[in-house]
KEKE-3310 file (N, C-alpha, C; in steps of 0.2 Angstrom, whole numbers, plus 5000, padded with zeros to 4 digits):
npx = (5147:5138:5126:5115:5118:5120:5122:5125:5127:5136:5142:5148:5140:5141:5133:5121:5124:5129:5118:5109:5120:5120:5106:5107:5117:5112:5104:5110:5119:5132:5138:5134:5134:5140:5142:5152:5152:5160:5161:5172:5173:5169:5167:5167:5166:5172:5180:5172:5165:5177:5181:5170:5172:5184:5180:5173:5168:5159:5158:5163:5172:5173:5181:5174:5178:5173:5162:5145:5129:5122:5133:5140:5131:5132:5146:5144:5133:5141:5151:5146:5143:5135:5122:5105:5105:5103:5097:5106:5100:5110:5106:5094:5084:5082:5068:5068:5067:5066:5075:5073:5058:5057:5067:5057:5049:5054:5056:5044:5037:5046:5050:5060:5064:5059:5051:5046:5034:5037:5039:5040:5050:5057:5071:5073:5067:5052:5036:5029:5020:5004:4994:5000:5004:5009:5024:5020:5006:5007:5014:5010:5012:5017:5020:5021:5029:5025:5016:5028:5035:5026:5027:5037:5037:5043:5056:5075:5079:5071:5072:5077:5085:5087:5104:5108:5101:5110:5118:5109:5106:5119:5130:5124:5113:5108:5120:5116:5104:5092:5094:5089:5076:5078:5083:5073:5064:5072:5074:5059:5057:5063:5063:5054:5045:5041:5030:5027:5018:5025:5029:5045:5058:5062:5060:5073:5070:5079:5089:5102:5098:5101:5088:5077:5068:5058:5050:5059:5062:5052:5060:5072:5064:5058:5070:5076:5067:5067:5083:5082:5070:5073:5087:5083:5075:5085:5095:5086:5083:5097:5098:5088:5093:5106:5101:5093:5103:5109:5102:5102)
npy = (4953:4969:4969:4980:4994:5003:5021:5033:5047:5052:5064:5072:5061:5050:5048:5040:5034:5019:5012:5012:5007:4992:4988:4990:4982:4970:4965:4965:4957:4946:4949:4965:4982:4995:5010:5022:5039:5050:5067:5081:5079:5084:5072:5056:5050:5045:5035:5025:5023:5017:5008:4998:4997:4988:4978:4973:4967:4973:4985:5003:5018:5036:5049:5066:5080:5089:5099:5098:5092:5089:5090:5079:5069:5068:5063:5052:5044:5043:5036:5024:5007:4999:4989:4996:5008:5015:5028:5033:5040:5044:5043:5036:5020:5008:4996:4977:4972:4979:4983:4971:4973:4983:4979:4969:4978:4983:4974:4970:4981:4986:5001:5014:5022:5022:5028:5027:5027:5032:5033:5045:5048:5052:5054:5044:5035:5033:5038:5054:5061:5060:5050:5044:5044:5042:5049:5050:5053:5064:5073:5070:5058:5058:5054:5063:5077:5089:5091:5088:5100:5109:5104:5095:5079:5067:5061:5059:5048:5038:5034:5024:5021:5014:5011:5017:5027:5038:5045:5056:5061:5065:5082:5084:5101:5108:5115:5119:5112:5100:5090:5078:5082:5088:5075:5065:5074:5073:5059:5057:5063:5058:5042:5031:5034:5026:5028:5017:5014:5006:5008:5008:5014:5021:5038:5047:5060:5074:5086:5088:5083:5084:5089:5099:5111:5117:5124:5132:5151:5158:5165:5156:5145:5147:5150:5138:5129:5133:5132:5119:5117:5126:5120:5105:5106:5110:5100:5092:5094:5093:5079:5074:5079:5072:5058:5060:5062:5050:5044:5047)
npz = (4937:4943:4950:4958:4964:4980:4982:4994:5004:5014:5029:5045:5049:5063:5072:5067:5057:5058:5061:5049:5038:5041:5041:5025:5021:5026:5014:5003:4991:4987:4976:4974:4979:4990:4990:4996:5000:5004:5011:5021:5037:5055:5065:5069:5058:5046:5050:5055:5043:5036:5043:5041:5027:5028:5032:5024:5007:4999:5003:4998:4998:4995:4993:4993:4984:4981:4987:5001:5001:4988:4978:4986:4984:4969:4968:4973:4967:4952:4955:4955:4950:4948:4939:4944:4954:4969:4978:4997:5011:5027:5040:5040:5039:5033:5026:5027:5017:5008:4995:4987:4987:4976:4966:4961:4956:4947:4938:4935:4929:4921:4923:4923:4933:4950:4963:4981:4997:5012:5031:5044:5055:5073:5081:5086:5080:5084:5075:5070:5070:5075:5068:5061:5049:5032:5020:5007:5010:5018:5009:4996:4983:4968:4948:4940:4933:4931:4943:4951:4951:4956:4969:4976:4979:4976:4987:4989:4996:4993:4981:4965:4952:4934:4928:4914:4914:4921:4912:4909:4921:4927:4924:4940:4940:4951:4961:4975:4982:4981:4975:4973:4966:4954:4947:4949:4940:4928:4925:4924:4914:4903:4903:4911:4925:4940:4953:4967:4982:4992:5012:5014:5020:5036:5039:5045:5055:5062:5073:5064:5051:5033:5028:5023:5038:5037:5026:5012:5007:4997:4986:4986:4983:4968:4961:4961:4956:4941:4938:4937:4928:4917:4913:4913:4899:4891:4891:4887:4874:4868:4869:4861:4849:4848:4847:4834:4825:4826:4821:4808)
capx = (5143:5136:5118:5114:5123:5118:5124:5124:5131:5140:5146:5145:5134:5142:5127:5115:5126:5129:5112:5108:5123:5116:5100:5106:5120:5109:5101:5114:5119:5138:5141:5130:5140:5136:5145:5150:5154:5164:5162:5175:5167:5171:5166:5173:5161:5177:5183:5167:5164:5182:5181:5166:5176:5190:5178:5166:5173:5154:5157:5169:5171:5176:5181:5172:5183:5169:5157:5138:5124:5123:5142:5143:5128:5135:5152:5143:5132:5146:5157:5144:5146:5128:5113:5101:5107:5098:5099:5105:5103:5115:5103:5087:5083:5079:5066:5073:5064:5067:5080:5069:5052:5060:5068:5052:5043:5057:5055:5037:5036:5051:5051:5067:5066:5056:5052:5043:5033:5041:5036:5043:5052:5062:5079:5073:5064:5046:5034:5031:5013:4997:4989:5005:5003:5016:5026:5015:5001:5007:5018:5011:5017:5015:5027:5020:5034:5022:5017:5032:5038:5024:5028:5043:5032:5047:5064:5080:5082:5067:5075:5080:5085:5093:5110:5106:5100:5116:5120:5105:5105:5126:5133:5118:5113:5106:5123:5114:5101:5086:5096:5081:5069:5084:5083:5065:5062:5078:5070:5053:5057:5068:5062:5047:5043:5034:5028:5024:5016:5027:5032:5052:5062:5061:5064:5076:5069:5084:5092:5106:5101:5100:5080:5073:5064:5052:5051:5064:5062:5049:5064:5074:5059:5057:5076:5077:5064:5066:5086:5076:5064:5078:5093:5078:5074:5091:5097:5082:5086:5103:5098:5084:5098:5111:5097:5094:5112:5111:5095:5104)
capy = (4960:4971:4973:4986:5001:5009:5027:5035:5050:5054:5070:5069:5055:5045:5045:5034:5028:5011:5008:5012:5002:4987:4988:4989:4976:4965:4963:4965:4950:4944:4954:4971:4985:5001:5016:5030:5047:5056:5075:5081:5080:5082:5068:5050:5047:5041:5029:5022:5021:5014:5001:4993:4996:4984:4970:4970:4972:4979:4994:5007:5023:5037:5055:5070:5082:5096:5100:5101:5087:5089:5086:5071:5062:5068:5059:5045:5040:5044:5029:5016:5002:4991:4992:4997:5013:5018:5032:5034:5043:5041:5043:5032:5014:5001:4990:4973:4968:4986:4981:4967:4975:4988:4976:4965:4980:4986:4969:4968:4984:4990:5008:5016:5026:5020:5032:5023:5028:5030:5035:5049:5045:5058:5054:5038:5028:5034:5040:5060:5062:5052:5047:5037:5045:5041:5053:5053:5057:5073:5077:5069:5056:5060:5054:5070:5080:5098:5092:5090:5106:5113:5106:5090:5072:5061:5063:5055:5043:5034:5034:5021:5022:5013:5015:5022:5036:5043:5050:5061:5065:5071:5081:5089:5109:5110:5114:5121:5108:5100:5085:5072:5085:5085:5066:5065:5076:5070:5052:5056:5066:5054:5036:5029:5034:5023:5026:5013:5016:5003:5012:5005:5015:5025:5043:5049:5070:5077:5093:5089:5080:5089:5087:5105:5108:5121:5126:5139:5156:5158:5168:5151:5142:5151:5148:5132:5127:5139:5129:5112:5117:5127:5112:5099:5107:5112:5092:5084:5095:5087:5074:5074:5081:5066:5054:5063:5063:5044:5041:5049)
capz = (4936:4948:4949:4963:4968:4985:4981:4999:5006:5023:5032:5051:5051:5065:5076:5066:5052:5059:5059:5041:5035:5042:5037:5019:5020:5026:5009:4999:4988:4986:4969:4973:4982:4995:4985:5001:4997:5012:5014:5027:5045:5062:5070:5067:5052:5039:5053:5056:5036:5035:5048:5035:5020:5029:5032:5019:5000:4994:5005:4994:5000:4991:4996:4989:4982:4979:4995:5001:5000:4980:4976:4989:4982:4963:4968:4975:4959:4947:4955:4958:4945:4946:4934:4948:4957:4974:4984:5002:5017:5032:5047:5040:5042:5027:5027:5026:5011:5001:4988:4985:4982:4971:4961:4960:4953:4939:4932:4931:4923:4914:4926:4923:4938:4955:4970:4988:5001:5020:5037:5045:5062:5075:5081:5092:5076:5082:5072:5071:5070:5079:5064:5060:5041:5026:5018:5002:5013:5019:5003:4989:4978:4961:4947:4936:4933:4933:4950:4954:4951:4958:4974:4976:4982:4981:4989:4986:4999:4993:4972:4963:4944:4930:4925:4909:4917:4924:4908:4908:4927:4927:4932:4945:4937:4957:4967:4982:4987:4977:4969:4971:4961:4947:4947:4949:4934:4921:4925:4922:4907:4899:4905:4914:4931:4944:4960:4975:4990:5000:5015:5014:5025:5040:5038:5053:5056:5071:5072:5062:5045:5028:5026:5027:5042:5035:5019:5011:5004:4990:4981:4984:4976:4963:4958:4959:4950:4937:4937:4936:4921:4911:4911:4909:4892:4887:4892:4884:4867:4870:4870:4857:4845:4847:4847:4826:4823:4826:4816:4800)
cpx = (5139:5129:5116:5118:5119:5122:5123:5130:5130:5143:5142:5138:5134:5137:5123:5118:5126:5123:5109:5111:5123:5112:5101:5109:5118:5107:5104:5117:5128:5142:5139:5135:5136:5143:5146:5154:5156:5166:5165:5171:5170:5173:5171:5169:5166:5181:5179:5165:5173:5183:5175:5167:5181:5188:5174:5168:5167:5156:5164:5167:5176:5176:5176:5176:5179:5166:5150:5135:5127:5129:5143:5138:5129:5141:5149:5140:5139:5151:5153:5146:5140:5123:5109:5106:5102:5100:5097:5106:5106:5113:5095:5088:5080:5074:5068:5072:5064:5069:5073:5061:5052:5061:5064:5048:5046:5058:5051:5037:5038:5054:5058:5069:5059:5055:5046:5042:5039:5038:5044:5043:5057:5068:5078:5069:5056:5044:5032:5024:5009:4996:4994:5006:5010:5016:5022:5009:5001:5010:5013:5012:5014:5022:5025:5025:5030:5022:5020:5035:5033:5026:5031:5039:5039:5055:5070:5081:5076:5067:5078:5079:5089:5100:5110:5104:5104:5119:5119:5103:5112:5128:5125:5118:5113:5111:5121:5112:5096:5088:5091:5077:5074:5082:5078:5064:5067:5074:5064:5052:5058:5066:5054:5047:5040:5035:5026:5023:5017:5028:5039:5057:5057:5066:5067:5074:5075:5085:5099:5106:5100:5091:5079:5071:5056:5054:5054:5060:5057:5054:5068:5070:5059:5064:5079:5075:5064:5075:5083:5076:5070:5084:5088:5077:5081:5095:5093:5082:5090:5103:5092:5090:5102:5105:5094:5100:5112:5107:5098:5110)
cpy = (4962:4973:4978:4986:5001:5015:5030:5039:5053:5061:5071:5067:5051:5041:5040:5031:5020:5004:5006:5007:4997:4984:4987:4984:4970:4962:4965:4959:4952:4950:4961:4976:4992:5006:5022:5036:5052:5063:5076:5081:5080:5078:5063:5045:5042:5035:5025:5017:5015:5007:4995:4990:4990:4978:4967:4974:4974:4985:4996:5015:5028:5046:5061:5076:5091:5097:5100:5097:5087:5087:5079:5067:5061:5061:5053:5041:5042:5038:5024:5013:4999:4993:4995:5001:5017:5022:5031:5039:5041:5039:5040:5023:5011:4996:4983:4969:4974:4985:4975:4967:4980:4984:4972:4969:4983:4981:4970:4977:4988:4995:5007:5020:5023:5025:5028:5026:5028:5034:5039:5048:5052:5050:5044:5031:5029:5038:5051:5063:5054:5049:5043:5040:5045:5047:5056:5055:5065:5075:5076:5063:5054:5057:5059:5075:5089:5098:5092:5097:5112:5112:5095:5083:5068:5064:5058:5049:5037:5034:5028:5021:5018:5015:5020:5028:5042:5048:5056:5063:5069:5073:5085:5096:5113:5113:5116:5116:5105:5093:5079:5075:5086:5078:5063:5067:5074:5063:5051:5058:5063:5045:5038:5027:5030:5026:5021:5014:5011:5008:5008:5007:5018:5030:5046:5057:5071:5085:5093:5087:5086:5091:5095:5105:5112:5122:5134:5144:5158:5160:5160:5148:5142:5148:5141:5128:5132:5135:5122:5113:5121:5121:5106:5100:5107:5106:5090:5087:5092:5082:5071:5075:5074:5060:5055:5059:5055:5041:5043:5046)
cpz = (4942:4947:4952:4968:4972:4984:4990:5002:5012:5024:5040:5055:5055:5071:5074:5060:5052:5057:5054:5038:5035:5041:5030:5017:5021:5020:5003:4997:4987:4979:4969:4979:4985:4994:4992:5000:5004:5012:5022:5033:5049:5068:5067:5062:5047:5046:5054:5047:5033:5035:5041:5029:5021:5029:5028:5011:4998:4997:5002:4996:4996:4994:4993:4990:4982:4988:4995:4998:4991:4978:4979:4986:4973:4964:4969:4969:4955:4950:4956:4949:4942:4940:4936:4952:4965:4977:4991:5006:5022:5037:5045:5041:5036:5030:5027:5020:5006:4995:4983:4980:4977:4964:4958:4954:4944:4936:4931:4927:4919:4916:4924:4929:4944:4962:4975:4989:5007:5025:5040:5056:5066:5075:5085:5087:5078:5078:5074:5072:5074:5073:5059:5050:5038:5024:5011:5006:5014:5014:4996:4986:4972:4955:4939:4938:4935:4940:4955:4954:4954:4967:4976:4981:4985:4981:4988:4989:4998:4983:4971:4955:4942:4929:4919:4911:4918:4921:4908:4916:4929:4922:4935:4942:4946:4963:4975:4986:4982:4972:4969:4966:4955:4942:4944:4941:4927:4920:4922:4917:4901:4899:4909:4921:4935:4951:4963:4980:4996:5005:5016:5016:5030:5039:5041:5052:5063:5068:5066:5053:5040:5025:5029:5032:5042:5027:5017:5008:4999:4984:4978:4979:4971:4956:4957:4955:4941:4933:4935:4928:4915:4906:4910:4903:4889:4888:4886:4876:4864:4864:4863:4851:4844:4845:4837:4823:4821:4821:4807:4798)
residu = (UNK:UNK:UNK:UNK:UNK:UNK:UNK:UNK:UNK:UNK:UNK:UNK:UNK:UNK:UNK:UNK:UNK:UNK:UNK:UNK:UNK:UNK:UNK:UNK:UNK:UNK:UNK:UNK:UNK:UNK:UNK:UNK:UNK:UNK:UNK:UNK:UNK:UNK:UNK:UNK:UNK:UNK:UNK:UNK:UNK:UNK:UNK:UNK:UNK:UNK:UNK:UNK:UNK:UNK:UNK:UNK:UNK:UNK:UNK:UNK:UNK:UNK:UNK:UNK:UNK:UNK:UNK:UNK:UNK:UNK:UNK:UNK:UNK:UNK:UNK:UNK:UNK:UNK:UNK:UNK:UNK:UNK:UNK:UNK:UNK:UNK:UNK:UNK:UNK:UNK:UNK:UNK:UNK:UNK:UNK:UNK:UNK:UNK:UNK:UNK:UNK:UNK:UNK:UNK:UNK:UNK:UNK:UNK:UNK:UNK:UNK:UNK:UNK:UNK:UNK:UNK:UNK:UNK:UNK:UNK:UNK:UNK:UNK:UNK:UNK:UNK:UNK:UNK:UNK:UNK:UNK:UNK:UNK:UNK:UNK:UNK:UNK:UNK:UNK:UNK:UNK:UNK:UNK:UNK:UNK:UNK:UNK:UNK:UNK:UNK:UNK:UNK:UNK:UNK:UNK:UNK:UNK:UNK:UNK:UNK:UNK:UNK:UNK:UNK:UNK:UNK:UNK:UNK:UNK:UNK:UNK:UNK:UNK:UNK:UNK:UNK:UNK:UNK:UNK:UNK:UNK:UNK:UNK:UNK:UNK:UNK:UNK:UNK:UNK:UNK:UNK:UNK:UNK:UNK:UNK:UNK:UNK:UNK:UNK:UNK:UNK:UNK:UNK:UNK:UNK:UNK:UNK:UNK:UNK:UNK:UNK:UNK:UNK:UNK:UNK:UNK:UNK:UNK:UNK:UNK:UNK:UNK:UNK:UNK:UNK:UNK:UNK:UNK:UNK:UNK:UNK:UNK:UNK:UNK:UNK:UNK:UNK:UNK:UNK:UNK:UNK:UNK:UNK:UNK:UNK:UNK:UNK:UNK)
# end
């Protein structure tokens, strides 16, 4: 049986993928598997990703059919297999003890969903700021669902959820962009959210990743959240419904 998925998705990643895929394989147990989800690219991303798949049967790579952050990391949760599902980015860095303090923390207390601190690095692995400050510093980290919609603390590459979840996170309502605050809030709606303030990756900033690099539009805002909060209620009535259905 497979305990933990890595979920991670790729589109020319080939610059720093290497180094990610190591970082995580490193701590990857015999039975647990690193799920990759390949949006067409330019470079030489599905060679690179390929090459890993040939030498190592946890890595499974899988094509995506659809487009655009959201669909590749949709396709990638929907084929993992484990009990323990974590979200990856392509271009950051694992701690070497992440899996481990994660899974430490879903034993002791039941959490259905997990989000971590991390520090925020440019292209070279240093820090971005003097004062060396963690991401929930400067964002946040709340596992309050209002405040997260007031303004999104944890991001995807630092998620982890149960299986059981998946039902109630796919398919994504978000196709543009904003799949972590989806996740974030199905999870905290439906299950029991934890935050920790390890810091457990490093979070790569360059000119190429998908990570904002100012914040979008107010109109965009507005729309997103506005998607969120509608298919959150109109899921968790669903969901409340069937949950009757089964009681009678």
């Amino acid at each position: 049986m497979i305990n933990v998925s890595v979920a991670m998705a790729v589109y020319n990643g080939s610059s720093y993928i290497n180094e990610q895929i190591d970082s995580i394989l490193n701590q990857l147990k015999i039975n647990d598997e690193l799920v990759i989800s390949y949006d067409e690219s330019q470079d030489n991303t599905f060679d690179i990703i390929s090459a890993y798949a040939s030498k190592d049967a946890r890595v499974k790579v899988f094509k995506n059919f659809g487009s655009g952050v959201v669909s590749n990391f949709e396709n990638a949760i929907r084929n993992t297999q484990g009990e323990y599902i974590f979200l990856s980015d392509q271009d950051d860095v694992w701690s070497e003890d992440k899996i481990e303090i994660v899974m430490r923390e879903f034993v002791r207390t039941g959490a259905d969903a997990i989000a971590h601190d991390y520090k925020l690095v440019d292209e070279n692995l240093k820090p971005l700021n003097l004062e060396d400050k963690s991401g929930f510093e400067l964002r946040g980290g709340s596992s309050s669902i209002i405040k997260n919609l007031v303004r999104l603390s944890y991001i995807g590459c630092c998620l982890a959820f149960k299986r059981n979840m998946k039902s109630y996170i796919l398919p994504i309502p978000t196709k543009q962009r904003s799949h972590d605050w989806w996740i974030g809030t199905m999870t905290g709606l439906i299950g029991k959210f934890l935050i920790i303030n390890d810091k457990l990756i490093l979070h790569r900033m360059h000119m190429n990743n998908a990570t904002p690099k100012s914040r979008p539009p107010l109109t965009y805002q507005f729309e997103v959240r506005s998607i969120i909060l509608f298919n959150a209620i109109k899921r968790a009535f669903v969901i409340k419904g069937s949950a009757d259905d089964f009681k009678n």
